[in-house]
C-alpha positions as CSV (number, residue, x, y, z in Angstrom):
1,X,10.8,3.3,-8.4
2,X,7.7,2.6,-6.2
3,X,6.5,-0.9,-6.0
4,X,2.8,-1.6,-6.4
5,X,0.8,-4.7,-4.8
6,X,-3.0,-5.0,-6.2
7,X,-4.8,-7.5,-3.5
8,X,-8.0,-8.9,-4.8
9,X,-10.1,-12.3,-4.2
10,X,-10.6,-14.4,-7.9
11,X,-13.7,-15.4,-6.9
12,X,-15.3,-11.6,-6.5
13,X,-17.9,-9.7,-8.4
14,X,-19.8,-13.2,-9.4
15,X,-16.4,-14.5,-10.6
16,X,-15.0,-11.8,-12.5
17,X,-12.3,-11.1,-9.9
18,X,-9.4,-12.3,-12.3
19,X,-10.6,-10.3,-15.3
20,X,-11.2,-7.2,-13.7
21,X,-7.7,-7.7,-11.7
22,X,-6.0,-7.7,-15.6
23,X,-8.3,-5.0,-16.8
24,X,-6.7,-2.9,-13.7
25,X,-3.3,-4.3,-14.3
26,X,-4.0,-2.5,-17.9
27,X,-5.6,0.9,-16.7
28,X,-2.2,1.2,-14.5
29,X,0.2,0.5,-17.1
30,X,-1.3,2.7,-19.3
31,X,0.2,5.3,-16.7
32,X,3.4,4.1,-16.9
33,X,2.7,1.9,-13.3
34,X,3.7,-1.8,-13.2
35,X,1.3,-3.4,-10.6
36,X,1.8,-7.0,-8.8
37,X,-1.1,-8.9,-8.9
38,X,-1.4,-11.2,-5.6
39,X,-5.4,-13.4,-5.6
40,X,-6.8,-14.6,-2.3
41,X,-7.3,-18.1,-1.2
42,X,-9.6,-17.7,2.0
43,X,-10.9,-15.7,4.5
44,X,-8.2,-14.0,6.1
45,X,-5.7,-14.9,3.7
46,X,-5.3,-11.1,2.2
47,X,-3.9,-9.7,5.9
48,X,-1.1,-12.4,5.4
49,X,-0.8,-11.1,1.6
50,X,-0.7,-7.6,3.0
51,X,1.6,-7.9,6.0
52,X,4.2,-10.2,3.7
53,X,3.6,-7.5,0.6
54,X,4.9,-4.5,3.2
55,X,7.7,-6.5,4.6
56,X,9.1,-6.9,1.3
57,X,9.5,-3.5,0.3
58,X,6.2,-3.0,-2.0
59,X,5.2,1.1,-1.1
60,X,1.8,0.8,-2.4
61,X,-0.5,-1.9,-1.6
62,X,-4.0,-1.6,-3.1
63,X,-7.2,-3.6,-1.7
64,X,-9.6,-4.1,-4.2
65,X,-13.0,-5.5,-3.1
66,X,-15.8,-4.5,-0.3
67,X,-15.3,-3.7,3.0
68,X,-14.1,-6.6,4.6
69,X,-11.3,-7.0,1.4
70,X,-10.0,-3.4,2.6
71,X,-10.1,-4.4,6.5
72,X,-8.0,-7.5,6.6
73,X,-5.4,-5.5,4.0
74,X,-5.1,-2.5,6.8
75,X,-4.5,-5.0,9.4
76,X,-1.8,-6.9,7.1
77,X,-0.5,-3.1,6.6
78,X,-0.6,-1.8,10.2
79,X,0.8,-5.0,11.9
80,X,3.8,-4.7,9.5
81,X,5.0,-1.3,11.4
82,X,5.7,0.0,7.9
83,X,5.2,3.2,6.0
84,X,3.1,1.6,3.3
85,X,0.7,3.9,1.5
86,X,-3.3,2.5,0.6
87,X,-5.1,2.4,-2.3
88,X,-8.7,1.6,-2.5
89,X,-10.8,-0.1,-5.4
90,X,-14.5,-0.6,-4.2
91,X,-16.1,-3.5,-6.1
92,X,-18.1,-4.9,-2.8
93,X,-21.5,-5.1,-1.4
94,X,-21.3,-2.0,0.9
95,X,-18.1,-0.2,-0.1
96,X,-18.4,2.4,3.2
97,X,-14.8,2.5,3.8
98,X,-14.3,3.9,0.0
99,X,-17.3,6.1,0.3
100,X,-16.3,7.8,3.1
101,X,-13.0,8.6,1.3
102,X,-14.6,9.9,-1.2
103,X,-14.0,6.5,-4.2
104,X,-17.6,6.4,-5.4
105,X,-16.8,6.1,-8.9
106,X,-16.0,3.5,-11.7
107,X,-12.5,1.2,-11.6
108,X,-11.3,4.1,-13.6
109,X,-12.0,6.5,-11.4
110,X,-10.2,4.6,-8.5
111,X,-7.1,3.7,-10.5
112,X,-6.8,7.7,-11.3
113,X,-6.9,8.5,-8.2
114,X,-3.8,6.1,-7.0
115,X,-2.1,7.3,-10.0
116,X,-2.2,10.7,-9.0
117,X,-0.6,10.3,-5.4
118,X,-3.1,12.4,-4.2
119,X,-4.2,11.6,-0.5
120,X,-4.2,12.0,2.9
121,X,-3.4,10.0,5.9
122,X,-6.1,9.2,8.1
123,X,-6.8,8.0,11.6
124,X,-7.1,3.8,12.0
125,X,-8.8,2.4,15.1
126,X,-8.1,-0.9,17.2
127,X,-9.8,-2.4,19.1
128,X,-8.9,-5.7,21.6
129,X,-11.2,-7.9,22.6
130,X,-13.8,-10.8,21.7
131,X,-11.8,-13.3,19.1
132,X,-9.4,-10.8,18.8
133,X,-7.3,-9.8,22.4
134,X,-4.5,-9.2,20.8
135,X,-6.1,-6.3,18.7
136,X,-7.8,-5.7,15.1
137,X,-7.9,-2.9,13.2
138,X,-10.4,-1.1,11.2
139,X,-11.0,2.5,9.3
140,X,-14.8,3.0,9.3
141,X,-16.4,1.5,12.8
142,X,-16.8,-0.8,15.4
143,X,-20.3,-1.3,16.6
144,X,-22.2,-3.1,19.5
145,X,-25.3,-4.3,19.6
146,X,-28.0,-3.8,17.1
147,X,-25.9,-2.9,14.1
148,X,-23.7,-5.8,14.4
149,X,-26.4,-8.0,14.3
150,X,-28.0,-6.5,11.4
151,X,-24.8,-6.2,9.7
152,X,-23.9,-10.2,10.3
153,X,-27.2,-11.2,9.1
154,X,-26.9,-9.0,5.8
155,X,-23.7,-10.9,4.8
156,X,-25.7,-14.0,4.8
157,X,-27.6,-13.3,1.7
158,X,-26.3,-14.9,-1.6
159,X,-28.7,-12.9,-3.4
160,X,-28.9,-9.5,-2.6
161,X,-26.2,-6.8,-1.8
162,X,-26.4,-3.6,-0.8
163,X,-28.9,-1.6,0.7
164,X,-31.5,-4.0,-0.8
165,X,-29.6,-6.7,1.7
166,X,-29.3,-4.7,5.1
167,X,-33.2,-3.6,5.1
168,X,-34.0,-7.0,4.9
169,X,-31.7,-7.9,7.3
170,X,-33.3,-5.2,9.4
171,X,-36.9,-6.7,8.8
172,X,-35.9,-10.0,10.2
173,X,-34.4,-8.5,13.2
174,X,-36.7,-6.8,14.1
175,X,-38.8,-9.7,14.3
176,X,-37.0,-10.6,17.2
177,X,-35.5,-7.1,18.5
178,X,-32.4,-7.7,20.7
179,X,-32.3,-7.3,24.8
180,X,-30.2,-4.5,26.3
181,X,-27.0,-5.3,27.9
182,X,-25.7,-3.7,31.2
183,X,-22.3,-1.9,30.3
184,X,-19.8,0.1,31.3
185,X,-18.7,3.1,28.9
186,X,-15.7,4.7,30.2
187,X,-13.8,7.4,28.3
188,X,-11.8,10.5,28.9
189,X,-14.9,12.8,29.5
190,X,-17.2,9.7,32.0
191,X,-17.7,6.1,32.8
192,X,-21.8,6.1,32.2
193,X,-22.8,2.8,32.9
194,X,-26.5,2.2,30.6
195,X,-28.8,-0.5,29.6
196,X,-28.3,0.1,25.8
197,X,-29.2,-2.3,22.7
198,X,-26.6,0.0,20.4
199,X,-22.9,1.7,20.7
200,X,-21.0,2.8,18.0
201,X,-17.7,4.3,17.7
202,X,-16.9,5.6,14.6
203,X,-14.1,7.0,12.1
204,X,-16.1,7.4,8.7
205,X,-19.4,8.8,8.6
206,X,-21.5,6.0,7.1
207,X,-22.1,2.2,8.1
208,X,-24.3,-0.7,6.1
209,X,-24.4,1.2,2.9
210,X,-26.9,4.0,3.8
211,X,-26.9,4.5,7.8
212,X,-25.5,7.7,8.7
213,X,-24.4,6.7,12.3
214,X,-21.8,9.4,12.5
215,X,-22.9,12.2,10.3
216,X,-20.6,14.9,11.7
217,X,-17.1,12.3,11.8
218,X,-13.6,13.3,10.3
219,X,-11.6,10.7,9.4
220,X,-8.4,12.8,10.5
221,X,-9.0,14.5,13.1
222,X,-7.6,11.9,16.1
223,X,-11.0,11.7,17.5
224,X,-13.9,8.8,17.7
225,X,-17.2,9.7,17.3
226,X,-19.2,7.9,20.4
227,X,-22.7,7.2,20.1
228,X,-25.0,5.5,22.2
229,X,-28.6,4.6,23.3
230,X,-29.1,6.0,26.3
231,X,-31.7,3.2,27.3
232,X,-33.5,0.1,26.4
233,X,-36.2,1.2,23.1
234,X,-39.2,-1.1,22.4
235,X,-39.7,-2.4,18.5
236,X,-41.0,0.6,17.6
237,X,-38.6,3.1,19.1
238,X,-35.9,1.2,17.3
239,X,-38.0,1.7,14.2
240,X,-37.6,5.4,14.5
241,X,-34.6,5.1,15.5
242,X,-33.1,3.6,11.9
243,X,-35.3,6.2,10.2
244,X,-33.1,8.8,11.9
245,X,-29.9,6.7,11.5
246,X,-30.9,7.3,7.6
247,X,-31.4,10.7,7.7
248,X,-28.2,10.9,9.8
249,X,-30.5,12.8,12.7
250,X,-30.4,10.7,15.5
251,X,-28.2,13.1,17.8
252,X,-30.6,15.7,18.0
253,X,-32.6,13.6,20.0
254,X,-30.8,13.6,23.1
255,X,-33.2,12.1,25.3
256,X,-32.5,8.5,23.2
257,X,-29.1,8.8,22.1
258,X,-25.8,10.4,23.5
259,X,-22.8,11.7,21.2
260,X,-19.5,12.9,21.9
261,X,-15.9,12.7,20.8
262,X,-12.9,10.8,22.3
263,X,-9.6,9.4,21.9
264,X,-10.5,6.1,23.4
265,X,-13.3,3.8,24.8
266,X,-14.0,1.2,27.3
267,X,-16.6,-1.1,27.1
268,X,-17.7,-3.9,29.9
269,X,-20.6,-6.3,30.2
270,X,-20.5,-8.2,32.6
271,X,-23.0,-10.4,32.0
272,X,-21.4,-11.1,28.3
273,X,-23.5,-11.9,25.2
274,X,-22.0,-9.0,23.1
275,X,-22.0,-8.6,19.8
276,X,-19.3,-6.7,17.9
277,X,-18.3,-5.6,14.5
278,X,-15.2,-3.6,12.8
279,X,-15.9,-2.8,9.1
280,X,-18.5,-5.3,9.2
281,X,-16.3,-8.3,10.0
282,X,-17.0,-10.0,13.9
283,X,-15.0,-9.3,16.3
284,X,-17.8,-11.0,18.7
285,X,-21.2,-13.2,17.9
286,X,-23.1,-13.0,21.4
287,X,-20.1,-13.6,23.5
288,X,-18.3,-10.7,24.3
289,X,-17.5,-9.1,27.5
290,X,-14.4,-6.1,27.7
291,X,-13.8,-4.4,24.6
292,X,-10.6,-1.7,24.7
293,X,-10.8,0.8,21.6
294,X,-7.7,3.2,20.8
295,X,-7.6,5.3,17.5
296,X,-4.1,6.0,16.2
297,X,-4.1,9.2,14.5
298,X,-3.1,9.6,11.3
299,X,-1.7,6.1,11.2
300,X,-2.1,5.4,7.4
301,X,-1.9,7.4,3.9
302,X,-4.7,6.2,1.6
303,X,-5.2,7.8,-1.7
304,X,-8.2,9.7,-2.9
Protein backbone atom coordinates (compact mmCIF):
# COMPACT_ATOMS: atom_id res chain seq x y z
CA UNK A 1 0.00 0.00 0.00
CA UNK A 2 1.33 3.48 -1.00
CA UNK A 3 2.80 5.56 1.70
CA UNK A 4 1.77 9.23 1.97
CA UNK A 5 3.94 12.20 3.57
CA UNK A 6 1.84 15.65 3.93
CA UNK A 7 4.80 18.43 4.43
CA UNK A 8 3.46 21.61 5.81
CA UNK A 9 4.88 24.58 8.08
CA UNK A 10 2.64 25.05 11.63
CA UNK A 11 3.07 28.43 11.59
CA UNK A 12 1.21 28.98 7.96
CA UNK A 13 -1.95 30.63 6.88
CA UNK A 14 -1.76 33.23 10.06
CA UNK A 15 -1.24 30.13 12.35
CA UNK A 16 -3.66 27.73 11.18
CA UNK A 17 -1.03 25.48 9.67
CA UNK A 18 -1.74 22.52 12.26
CA UNK A 19 -5.50 22.72 11.98
CA UNK A 20 -5.80 22.72 8.41
CA UNK A 21 -2.82 19.85 8.31
CA UNK A 22 -5.75 17.62 10.53
CA UNK A 23 -8.58 18.87 8.53
CA UNK A 24 -6.48 17.33 5.38
CA UNK A 25 -5.41 14.37 7.36
CA UNK A 26 -9.46 13.94 7.64
CA UNK A 27 -10.39 14.80 3.86
CA UNK A 28 -7.78 11.87 2.95
CA UNK A 29 -8.99 9.32 5.24
CA UNK A 30 -12.27 9.78 4.27
CA UNK A 31 -10.80 8.08 0.91
CA UNK A 32 -9.57 5.32 2.53
CA UNK A 33 -5.76 7.21 2.46
CA UNK A 34 -3.69 7.24 5.74
CA UNK A 35 -1.36 10.40 5.39
CA UNK A 36 1.89 11.16 7.64
CA UNK A 37 1.88 14.35 8.85
CA UNK A 38 5.71 15.83 9.15
CA UNK A 39 5.53 20.17 10.45
CA UNK A 40 8.50 22.36 9.57
CA UNK A 41 10.87 23.96 11.89
CA UNK A 42 12.79 26.61 9.63
CA UNK A 43 13.60 27.74 6.47
CA UNK A 44 14.90 25.00 4.62
CA UNK A 45 13.95 22.46 6.93
CA UNK A 46 11.09 20.85 4.48
CA UNK A 47 14.01 19.79 1.61
CA UNK A 48 15.56 17.71 4.62
CA UNK A 49 11.86 16.48 5.51
CA UNK A 50 11.48 15.73 1.82
CA UNK A 51 14.82 14.08 0.87
CA UNK A 52 14.60 11.86 4.35
CA UNK A 53 10.58 11.21 3.57
CA UNK A 54 11.79 9.55 -0.16
CA UNK A 55 14.63 7.63 1.28
CA UNK A 56 12.43 5.88 3.54
CA UNK A 57 10.12 4.47 1.22
CA UNK A 58 7.03 7.10 1.42
CA UNK A 59 5.63 7.12 -2.61
CA UNK A 60 3.77 10.16 -2.24
CA UNK A 61 5.01 13.22 -0.68
CA UNK A 62 2.66 16.17 -0.72
CA UNK A 63 3.90 20.06 -0.15
CA UNK A 64 1.30 22.01 1.21
CA UNK A 65 1.93 25.75 1.32
CA UNK A 66 3.05 28.63 -1.35
CA UNK A 67 5.63 28.53 -3.57
CA UNK A 68 8.67 28.43 -1.82
CA UNK A 69 6.92 25.31 0.53
CA UNK A 70 6.63 23.36 -2.92
CA UNK A 71 10.33 24.35 -4.03
CA UNK A 72 12.42 23.14 -1.15
CA UNK A 73 10.06 19.73 -1.15
CA UNK A 74 11.18 19.17 -5.10
CA UNK A 75 14.63 19.66 -4.22
CA UNK A 76 14.34 17.29 -1.00
CA UNK A 77 12.54 14.93 -3.77
CA UNK A 78 14.98 15.24 -6.76
CA UNK A 79 18.23 15.06 -4.64
CA UNK A 80 16.90 11.72 -3.32
CA UNK A 81 17.31 10.06 -6.96
CA UNK A 82 13.88 8.47 -6.18
CA UNK A 83 10.71 7.77 -8.02
CA UNK A 84 8.58 9.74 -5.68
CA UNK A 85 5.35 11.08 -6.99
CA UNK A 86 4.09 15.14 -5.93
CA UNK A 87 1.23 16.34 -4.62
CA UNK A 88 0.37 19.94 -4.41
CA UNK A 89 -1.85 21.85 -1.72
CA UNK A 90 -1.61 25.78 -2.46
CA UNK A 91 -2.37 27.66 0.69
CA UNK A 92 0.47 30.52 -0.06
CA UNK A 93 0.85 34.02 -1.09
CA UNK A 94 1.39 33.45 -4.89
CA UNK A 95 0.60 29.76 -5.45
CA UNK A 96 2.18 29.90 -9.31
CA UNK A 97 3.62 26.57 -9.20
CA UNK A 98 -0.10 25.03 -8.42
CA UNK A 99 -1.65 27.45 -10.85
CA UNK A 100 0.19 26.44 -13.54
CA UNK A 101 -0.77 22.82 -12.89
CA UNK A 102 -3.88 23.58 -12.96
CA UNK A 103 -4.71 23.37 -8.47
CA UNK A 104 -6.68 26.66 -8.24
CA UNK A 105 -9.34 25.40 -6.09
CA UNK A 106 -10.22 24.80 -2.41
CA UNK A 107 -8.14 22.16 0.00
CA UNK A 108 -10.89 19.88 -1.25
CA UNK A 109 -10.29 20.25 -4.49
CA UNK A 110 -6.49 19.50 -4.12
CA UNK A 111 -6.88 16.55 -1.89
CA UNK A 112 -9.26 15.05 -4.83
CA UNK A 113 -7.07 15.49 -7.10
CA UNK A 114 -4.09 13.39 -5.23
CA UNK A 115 -6.74 10.88 -4.44
CA UNK A 116 -7.48 10.27 -7.91
CA UNK A 117 -3.80 9.52 -9.10
CA UNK A 118 -4.39 11.53 -11.89
CA UNK A 119 -1.20 13.41 -13.29
CA UNK A 120 1.43 13.80 -15.29
CA UNK A 121 5.15 14.10 -15.07
CA UNK A 122 6.65 17.32 -15.83
CA UNK A 123 9.91 18.85 -16.70
CA UNK A 124 12.14 20.26 -13.41
CA UNK A 125 14.88 22.83 -13.98
CA UNK A 126 18.35 23.37 -12.16
CA UNK A 127 20.24 25.73 -12.07
CA UNK A 128 24.05 26.08 -10.39
CA UNK A 129 25.28 29.09 -9.35
CA UNK A 130 25.12 32.09 -6.77
CA UNK A 131 24.58 30.39 -3.10
CA UNK A 132 23.86 27.45 -4.75
CA UNK A 133 27.05 25.82 -7.08
CA UNK A 134 26.24 22.76 -6.39
CA UNK A 135 22.64 23.07 -8.03
CA UNK A 136 18.90 23.97 -6.94
CA UNK A 137 15.93 23.02 -8.42
CA UNK A 138 12.75 24.54 -9.31
CA UNK A 139 9.31 23.93 -11.40
CA UNK A 140 8.02 27.30 -12.42
CA UNK A 141 11.31 29.83 -13.16
CA UNK A 142 14.42 31.30 -12.62
CA UNK A 143 14.66 34.90 -13.28
CA UNK A 144 17.42 37.67 -13.49
CA UNK A 145 17.21 41.02 -12.94
CA UNK A 146 14.12 43.04 -12.47
CA UNK A 147 11.76 40.30 -11.46
CA UNK A 148 13.96 39.04 -8.80
CA UNK A 149 14.11 42.07 -7.32
CA UNK A 150 10.49 42.76 -7.33
CA UNK A 151 9.86 39.33 -6.23
CA UNK A 152 12.40 39.65 -3.01
CA UNK A 153 10.93 42.80 -2.01
CA UNK A 154 7.19 41.37 -2.20
CA UNK A 155 8.13 38.73 0.34
CA UNK A 156 9.00 41.44 2.73
CA UNK A 157 5.54 42.46 3.39
CA UNK A 158 3.87 41.10 6.61
CA UNK A 159 0.75 42.64 5.55
CA UNK A 160 -0.21 42.04 2.23
CA UNK A 161 0.00 38.89 -0.12
CA UNK A 162 -0.72 38.40 -3.41
CA UNK A 163 -1.04 40.53 -6.19
CA UNK A 164 -1.89 43.31 -3.75
CA UNK A 165 1.92 42.71 -2.47
CA UNK A 166 3.97 42.44 -5.83
CA UNK A 167 2.41 45.82 -7.34
CA UNK A 168 3.60 47.47 -4.45
CA UNK A 169 6.66 45.97 -4.54
CA UNK A 170 6.80 47.10 -8.21
CA UNK A 171 5.93 50.85 -7.15
CA UNK A 172 8.91 50.96 -4.83
CA UNK A 173 11.20 49.67 -7.46
CA UNK A 174 10.54 51.53 -9.64
CA UNK A 175 11.46 54.39 -7.64
CA UNK A 176 14.82 53.36 -8.02
CA UNK A 177 14.74 51.23 -11.45
CA UNK A 178 17.72 48.83 -11.70
CA UNK A 179 20.99 49.29 -14.06
CA UNK A 180 21.59 46.85 -16.91
CA UNK A 181 24.17 44.29 -16.49
CA UNK A 182 26.65 43.15 -19.40
CA UNK A 183 25.97 39.36 -19.98
CA UNK A 184 26.57 36.59 -21.79
CA UNK A 185 23.49 34.31 -22.95
CA UNK A 186 24.68 31.27 -24.59
CA UNK A 187 22.40 28.50 -25.70
CA UNK A 188 22.06 25.84 -28.25
CA UNK A 189 20.63 28.33 -30.97
CA UNK A 190 23.57 31.71 -29.98
CA UNK A 191 25.72 33.25 -27.42
CA UNK A 192 24.12 37.08 -27.65
CA UNK A 193 25.85 39.05 -25.34
CA UNK A 194 23.19 42.30 -24.19
CA UNK A 195 22.96 45.00 -21.69
CA UNK A 196 19.61 43.75 -20.22
CA UNK A 197 17.79 44.70 -16.80
CA UNK A 198 15.59 41.25 -17.22
CA UNK A 199 16.02 37.36 -18.22
CA UNK A 200 13.79 34.78 -17.52
CA UNK A 201 13.77 31.21 -18.15
CA UNK A 202 10.79 29.55 -17.65
CA UNK A 203 8.79 26.16 -17.20
CA UNK A 204 5.16 27.38 -16.07
CA UNK A 205 3.52 30.13 -17.64
CA UNK A 206 2.99 32.53 -14.79
CA UNK A 207 5.45 34.28 -12.17
CA UNK A 208 4.38 36.77 -9.05
CA UNK A 209 0.76 35.84 -9.05
CA UNK A 210 -0.39 37.63 -12.20
CA UNK A 211 2.77 38.26 -14.68
CA UNK A 212 2.48 36.21 -17.67
CA UNK A 213 6.26 36.02 -18.46
CA UNK A 214 5.95 32.90 -20.48
CA UNK A 215 2.45 32.80 -21.96
CA UNK A 216 3.09 30.18 -24.60
CA UNK A 217 5.33 27.52 -21.90
CA UNK A 218 4.49 23.72 -21.54
CA UNK A 219 5.51 22.31 -18.55
CA UNK A 220 6.39 18.92 -20.46
CA UNK A 221 7.62 19.53 -23.31
CA UNK A 222 11.78 19.34 -22.40
CA UNK A 223 12.03 22.84 -23.46
CA UNK A 224 12.73 26.42 -21.42
CA UNK A 225 11.12 29.30 -22.54
CA UNK A 226 13.98 32.16 -22.79
CA UNK A 227 13.09 35.64 -22.58
CA UNK A 228 15.04 38.59 -22.52
CA UNK A 229 15.31 42.41 -22.89
CA UNK A 230 17.09 43.01 -25.60
CA UNK A 231 18.55 46.42 -24.14
CA UNK A 232 18.64 48.80 -21.37
CA UNK A 233 14.63 50.48 -20.94
CA UNK A 234 14.25 53.86 -19.11
CA UNK A 235 11.37 54.03 -16.10
CA UNK A 236 8.91 54.31 -18.37
CA UNK A 237 9.72 51.64 -20.98
CA UNK A 238 9.75 49.22 -18.00
CA UNK A 239 6.35 50.62 -17.09
CA UNK A 240 4.99 49.30 -20.38
CA UNK A 241 6.88 46.69 -20.26
CA UNK A 242 4.94 45.01 -16.84
CA UNK A 243 1.64 46.15 -18.58
CA UNK A 244 2.53 43.69 -21.36
CA UNK A 245 4.09 41.10 -18.85
CA UNK A 246 0.22 41.27 -17.56
CA UNK A 247 -1.39 40.80 -20.54
CA UNK A 248 1.17 38.13 -21.40
CA UNK A 249 2.12 40.30 -24.75
CA UNK A 250 5.45 41.18 -24.36
CA UNK A 251 6.93 38.89 -27.21
CA UNK A 252 5.28 40.49 -29.95
CA UNK A 253 7.36 43.28 -29.45
CA UNK A 254 10.43 42.09 -30.76
CA UNK A 255 12.28 45.19 -30.90
CA UNK A 256 12.41 45.14 -26.75
CA UNK A 257 12.29 41.62 -25.93
CA UNK A 258 13.67 38.27 -27.49
CA UNK A 259 11.95 34.74 -27.05
CA UNK A 260 12.85 31.40 -27.87
CA UNK A 261 13.03 27.82 -26.61
CA UNK A 262 15.99 25.72 -25.37
CA UNK A 263 17.21 22.93 -23.45
CA UNK A 264 19.79 24.81 -21.61
CA UNK A 265 21.24 28.30 -20.79
CA UNK A 266 24.30 30.17 -19.86
CA UNK A 267 24.46 33.18 -18.18
CA UNK A 268 27.81 35.40 -17.43
CA UNK A 269 28.38 38.83 -15.98
CA UNK A 270 31.34 39.62 -15.55
CA UNK A 271 31.04 42.51 -13.73
CA UNK A 272 28.74 40.49 -11.03
CA UNK A 273 25.91 42.23 -9.09
CA UNK A 274 23.21 39.71 -10.24
CA UNK A 275 20.24 38.99 -8.89
CA UNK A 276 18.48 35.65 -9.21
CA UNK A 277 15.41 33.82 -8.21
CA UNK A 278 13.89 30.04 -8.62
CA UNK A 279 10.21 29.91 -7.58
CA UNK A 280 10.76 33.08 -5.88
CA UNK A 281 13.41 31.85 -3.37
CA UNK A 282 17.30 33.62 -3.97
CA UNK A 283 19.48 31.98 -5.54
CA UNK A 284 21.51 35.51 -5.73
CA UNK A 285 20.94 39.17 -3.92
CA UNK A 286 23.34 41.45 -6.14
CA UNK A 287 26.18 39.15 -6.26
CA UNK A 288 26.01 36.86 -8.85
CA UNK A 289 28.20 36.17 -11.76
CA UNK A 290 27.89 32.51 -13.95
CA UNK A 291 24.67 30.90 -13.77
CA UNK A 292 24.35 27.24 -15.62
CA UNK A 293 20.55 26.22 -16.15
CA UNK A 294 19.65 22.53 -17.37
CA UNK A 295 15.96 21.30 -17.49
CA UNK A 296 15.52 17.58 -16.94
CA UNK A 297 12.60 16.44 -18.85
CA UNK A 298 9.95 14.85 -17.34
CA UNK A 299 11.82 14.43 -14.16
CA UNK A 300 8.90 14.33 -11.65
CA UNK A 301 5.03 13.03 -11.54
CA UNK A 302 2.88 15.65 -9.83
CA UNK A 303 -0.78 15.16 -9.60
CA UNK A 304 -3.48 17.32 -11.05
Amino acid sequence: MAKYLLIINPKSSKGKGKAKAERIRELFLKNGISVDIAYTERPGHATEVAFNGSTDGYDVIIACGGDGSVNEVINGIMRSKKSVKMGIIPIGRGNDIAWNYDIKGSIEDSVLKIVSGKGKFVDVGLVKGGRYPEGRYFLNGNGYGFEPLVTFLAMDFKRVNGIISYVLAFIRIMLSPPSPYDVTIRTEREERHVRTQQISISIGRRMGSTFMLAPNAVVDDGLFDLMYTTHPFSRLSLILAVIRFLRGTHLKNKKDFEGYRTKEVHIKCPSGGVSSHVDGEIVSYNDGYDFDIEIKKRGIYIFS
